[in-house]
Backbone as JSON, one array per atom type, in Angstrom:
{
  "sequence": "XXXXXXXXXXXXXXXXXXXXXXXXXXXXXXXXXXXXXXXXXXXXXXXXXXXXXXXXXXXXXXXXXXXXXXXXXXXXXXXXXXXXXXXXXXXXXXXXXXXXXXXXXX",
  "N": [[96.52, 49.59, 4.33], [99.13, 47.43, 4.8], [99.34, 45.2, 7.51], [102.54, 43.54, 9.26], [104.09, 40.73, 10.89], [106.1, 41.83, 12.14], [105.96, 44.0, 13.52], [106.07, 46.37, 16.13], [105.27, 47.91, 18.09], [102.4, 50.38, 18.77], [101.44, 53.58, 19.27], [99.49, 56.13, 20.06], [98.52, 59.46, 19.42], [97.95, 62.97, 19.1], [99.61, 64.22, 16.75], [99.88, 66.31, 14.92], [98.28, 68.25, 16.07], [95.77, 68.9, 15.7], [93.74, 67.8, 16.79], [92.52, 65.69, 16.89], [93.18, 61.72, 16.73], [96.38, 60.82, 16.12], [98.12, 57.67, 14.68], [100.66, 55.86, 15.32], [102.97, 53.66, 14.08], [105.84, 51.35, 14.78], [107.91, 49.19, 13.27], [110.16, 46.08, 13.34], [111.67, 44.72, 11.69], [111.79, 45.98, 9.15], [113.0, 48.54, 10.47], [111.14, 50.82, 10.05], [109.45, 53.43, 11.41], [106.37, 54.67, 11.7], [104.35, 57.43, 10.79], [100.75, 57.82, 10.88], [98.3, 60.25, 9.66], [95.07, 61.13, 11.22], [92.41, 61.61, 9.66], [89.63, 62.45, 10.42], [87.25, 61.33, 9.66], [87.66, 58.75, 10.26], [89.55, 57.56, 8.59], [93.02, 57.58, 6.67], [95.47, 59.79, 6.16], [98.2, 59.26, 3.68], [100.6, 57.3, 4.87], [103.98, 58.36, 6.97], [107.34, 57.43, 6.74], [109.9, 56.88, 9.17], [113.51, 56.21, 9.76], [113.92, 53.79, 12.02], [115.64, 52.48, 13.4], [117.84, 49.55, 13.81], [116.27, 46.58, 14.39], [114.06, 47.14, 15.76], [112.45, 47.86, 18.88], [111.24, 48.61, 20.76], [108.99, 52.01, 21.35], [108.35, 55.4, 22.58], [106.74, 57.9, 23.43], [106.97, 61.64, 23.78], [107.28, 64.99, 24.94], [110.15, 65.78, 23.96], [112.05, 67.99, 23.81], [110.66, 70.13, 24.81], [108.87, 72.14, 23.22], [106.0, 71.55, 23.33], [105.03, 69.65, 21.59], [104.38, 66.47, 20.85], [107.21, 64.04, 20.59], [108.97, 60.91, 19.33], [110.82, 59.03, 20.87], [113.04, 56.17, 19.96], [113.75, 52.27, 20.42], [116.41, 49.83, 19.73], [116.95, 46.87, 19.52], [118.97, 45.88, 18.29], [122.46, 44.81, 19.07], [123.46, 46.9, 20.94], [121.34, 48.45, 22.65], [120.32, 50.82, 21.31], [119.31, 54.41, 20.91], [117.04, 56.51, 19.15], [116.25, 59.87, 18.62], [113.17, 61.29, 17.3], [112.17, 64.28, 16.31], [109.14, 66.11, 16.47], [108.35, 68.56, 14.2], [106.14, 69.68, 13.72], [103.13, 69.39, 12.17], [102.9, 66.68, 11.62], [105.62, 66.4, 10.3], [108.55, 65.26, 10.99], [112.05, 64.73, 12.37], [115.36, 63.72, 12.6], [117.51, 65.1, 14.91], [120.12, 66.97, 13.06], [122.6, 67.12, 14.87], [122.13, 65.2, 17.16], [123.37, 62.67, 18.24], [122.27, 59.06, 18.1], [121.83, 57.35, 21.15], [124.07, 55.15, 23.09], [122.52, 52.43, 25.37], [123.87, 52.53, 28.78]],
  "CA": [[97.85, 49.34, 4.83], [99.31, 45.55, 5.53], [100.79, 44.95, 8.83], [102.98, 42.58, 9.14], [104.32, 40.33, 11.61], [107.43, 42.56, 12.81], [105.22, 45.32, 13.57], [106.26, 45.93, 17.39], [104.33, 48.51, 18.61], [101.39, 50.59, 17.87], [100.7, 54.52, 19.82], [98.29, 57.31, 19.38], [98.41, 60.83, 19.83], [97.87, 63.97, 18.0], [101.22, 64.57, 16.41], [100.05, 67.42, 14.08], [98.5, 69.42, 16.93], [94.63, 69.29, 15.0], [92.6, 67.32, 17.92], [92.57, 64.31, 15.67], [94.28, 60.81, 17.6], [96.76, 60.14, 14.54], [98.96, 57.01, 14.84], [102.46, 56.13, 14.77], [103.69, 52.22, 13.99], [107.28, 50.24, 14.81], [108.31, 48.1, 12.19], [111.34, 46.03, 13.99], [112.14, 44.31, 10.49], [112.28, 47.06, 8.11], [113.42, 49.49, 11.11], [110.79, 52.15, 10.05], [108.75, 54.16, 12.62], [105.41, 55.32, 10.49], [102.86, 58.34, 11.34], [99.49, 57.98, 10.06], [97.38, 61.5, 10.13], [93.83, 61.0, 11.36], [91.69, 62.62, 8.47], [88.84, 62.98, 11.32], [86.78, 60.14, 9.85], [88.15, 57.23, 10.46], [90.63, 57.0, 7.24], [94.24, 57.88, 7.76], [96.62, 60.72, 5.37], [99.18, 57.98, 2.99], [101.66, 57.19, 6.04], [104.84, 59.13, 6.73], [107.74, 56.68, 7.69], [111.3, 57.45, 9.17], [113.86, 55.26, 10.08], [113.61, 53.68, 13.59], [117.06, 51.79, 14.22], [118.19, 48.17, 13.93], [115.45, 45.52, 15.08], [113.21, 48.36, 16.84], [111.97, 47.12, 20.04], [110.19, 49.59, 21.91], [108.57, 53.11, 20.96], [107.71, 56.22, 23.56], [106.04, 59.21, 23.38], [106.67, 62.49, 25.04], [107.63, 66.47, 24.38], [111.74, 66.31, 24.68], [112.78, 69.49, 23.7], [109.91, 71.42, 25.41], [108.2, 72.83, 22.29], [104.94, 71.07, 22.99], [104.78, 68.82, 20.67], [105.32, 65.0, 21.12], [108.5, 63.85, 19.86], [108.9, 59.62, 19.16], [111.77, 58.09, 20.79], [112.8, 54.6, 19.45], [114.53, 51.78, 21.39], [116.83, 49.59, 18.9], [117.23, 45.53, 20.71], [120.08, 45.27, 17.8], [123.55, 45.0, 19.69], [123.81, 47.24, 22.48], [120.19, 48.81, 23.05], [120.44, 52.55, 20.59], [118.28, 55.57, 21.3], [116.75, 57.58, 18.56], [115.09, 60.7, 19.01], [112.85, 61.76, 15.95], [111.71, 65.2, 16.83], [108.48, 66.63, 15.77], [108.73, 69.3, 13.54], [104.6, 69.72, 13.3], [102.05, 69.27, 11.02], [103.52, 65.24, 11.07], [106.89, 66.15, 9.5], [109.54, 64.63, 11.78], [112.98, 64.48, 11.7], [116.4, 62.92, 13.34], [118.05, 66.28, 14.98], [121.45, 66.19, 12.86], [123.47, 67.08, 15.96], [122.29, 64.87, 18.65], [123.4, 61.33, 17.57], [121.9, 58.23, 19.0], [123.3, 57.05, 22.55], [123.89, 53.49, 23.54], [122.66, 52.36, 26.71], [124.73, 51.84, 29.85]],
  "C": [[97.92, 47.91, 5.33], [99.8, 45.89, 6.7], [100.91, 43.66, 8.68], [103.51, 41.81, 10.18], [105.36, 41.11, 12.72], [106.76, 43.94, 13.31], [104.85, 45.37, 15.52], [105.34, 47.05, 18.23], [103.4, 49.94, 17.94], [100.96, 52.18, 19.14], [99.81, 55.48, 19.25], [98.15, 58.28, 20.09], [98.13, 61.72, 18.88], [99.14, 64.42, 18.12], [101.17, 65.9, 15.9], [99.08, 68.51, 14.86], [96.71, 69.99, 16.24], [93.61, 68.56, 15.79], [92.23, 66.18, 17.68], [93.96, 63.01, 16.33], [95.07, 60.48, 16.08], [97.74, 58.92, 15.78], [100.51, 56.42, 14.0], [102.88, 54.49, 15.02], [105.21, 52.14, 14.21], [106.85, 49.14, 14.27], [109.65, 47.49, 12.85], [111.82, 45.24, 12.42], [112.53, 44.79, 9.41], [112.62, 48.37, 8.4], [112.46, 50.87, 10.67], [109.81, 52.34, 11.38], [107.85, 55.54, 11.58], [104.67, 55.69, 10.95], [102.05, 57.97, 10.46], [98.37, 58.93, 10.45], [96.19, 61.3, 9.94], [93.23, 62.13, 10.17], [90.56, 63.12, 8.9], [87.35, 62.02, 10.6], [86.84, 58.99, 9.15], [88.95, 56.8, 9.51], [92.01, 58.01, 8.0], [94.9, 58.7, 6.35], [97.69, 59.45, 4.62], [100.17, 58.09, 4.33], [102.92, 57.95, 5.74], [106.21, 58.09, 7.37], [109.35, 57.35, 7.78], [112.11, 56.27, 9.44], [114.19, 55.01, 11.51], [115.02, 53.1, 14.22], [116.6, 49.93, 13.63], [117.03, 47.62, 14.67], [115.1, 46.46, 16.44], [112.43, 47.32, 17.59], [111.14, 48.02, 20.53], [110.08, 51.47, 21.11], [107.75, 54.22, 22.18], [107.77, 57.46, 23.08], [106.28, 60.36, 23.83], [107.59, 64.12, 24.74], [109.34, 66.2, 24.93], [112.42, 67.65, 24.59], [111.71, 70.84, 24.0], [108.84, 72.01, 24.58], [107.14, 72.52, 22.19], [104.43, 70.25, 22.45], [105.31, 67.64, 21.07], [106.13, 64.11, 20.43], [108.61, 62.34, 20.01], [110.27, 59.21, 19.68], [111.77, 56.64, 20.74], [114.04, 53.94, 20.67], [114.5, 50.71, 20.43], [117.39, 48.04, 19.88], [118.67, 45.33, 20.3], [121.28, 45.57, 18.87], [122.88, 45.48, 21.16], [122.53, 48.84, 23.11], [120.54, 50.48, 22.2], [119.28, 52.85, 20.49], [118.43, 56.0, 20.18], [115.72, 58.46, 18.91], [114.38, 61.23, 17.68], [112.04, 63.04, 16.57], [110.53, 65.84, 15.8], [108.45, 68.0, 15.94], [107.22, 70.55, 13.21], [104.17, 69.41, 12.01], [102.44, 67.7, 10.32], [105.06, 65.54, 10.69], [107.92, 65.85, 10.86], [111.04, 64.06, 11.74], [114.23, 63.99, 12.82], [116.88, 64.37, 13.37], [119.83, 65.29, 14.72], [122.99, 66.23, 14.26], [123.12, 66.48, 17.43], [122.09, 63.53, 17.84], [122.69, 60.38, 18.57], [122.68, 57.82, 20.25], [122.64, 55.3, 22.81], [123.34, 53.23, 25.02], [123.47, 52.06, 27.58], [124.59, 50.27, 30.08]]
}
């Protein structure tokens, strides 16, 4: 995998719930937000990417909807600061819930 200059931040957790640290990239240039599933040594599953928002700035971690699992919200610098939540789904698959749209910040 290249990285490239726009490549804004970089966490690690087990997304797919197998004990294995996988990691998850921000791209602020080509707005994706890409899992990569630990294979348990040291190589990574072909990456999974979603789309992160306008000139992604910031990336956090943390169970929002309760289900255990840690869900990726993105933080978008374009305009007027936009929230996405990408909710994990397990086993890596991750998706934008279609009824909770992004919110702008105050």
């Amino acid at each position: 995998m290249q990285l490239k200059t726009s490549l804004r931040d970089i966490d690690v957790t087990d997304v797919n719930g197998d004990g294995l640290a996988d990691v998850i990239l921000g791209d602020s240039d080509n707005r994706w937000v890409c899992i990569l599933l630990s294979e348990g040594d040291g190589s990574f599953a072909p990456r999974q990417c979603f789309e992160g928002g306008s000139e992604l700035s910031d990336i956090a971690l943390g169970d929002a909807n309760g289900d255990g699992r840690p869900d990726i919200l993105t933080v978008s610098s374009f305009r007027d600061h936009v929230f996405h939540l990408l909710l994990n789904k397990g086993h890596g698959r991750t998706t934008l819930p279609p009824t909770a749209p992004s919110r702008r910040a105050p």
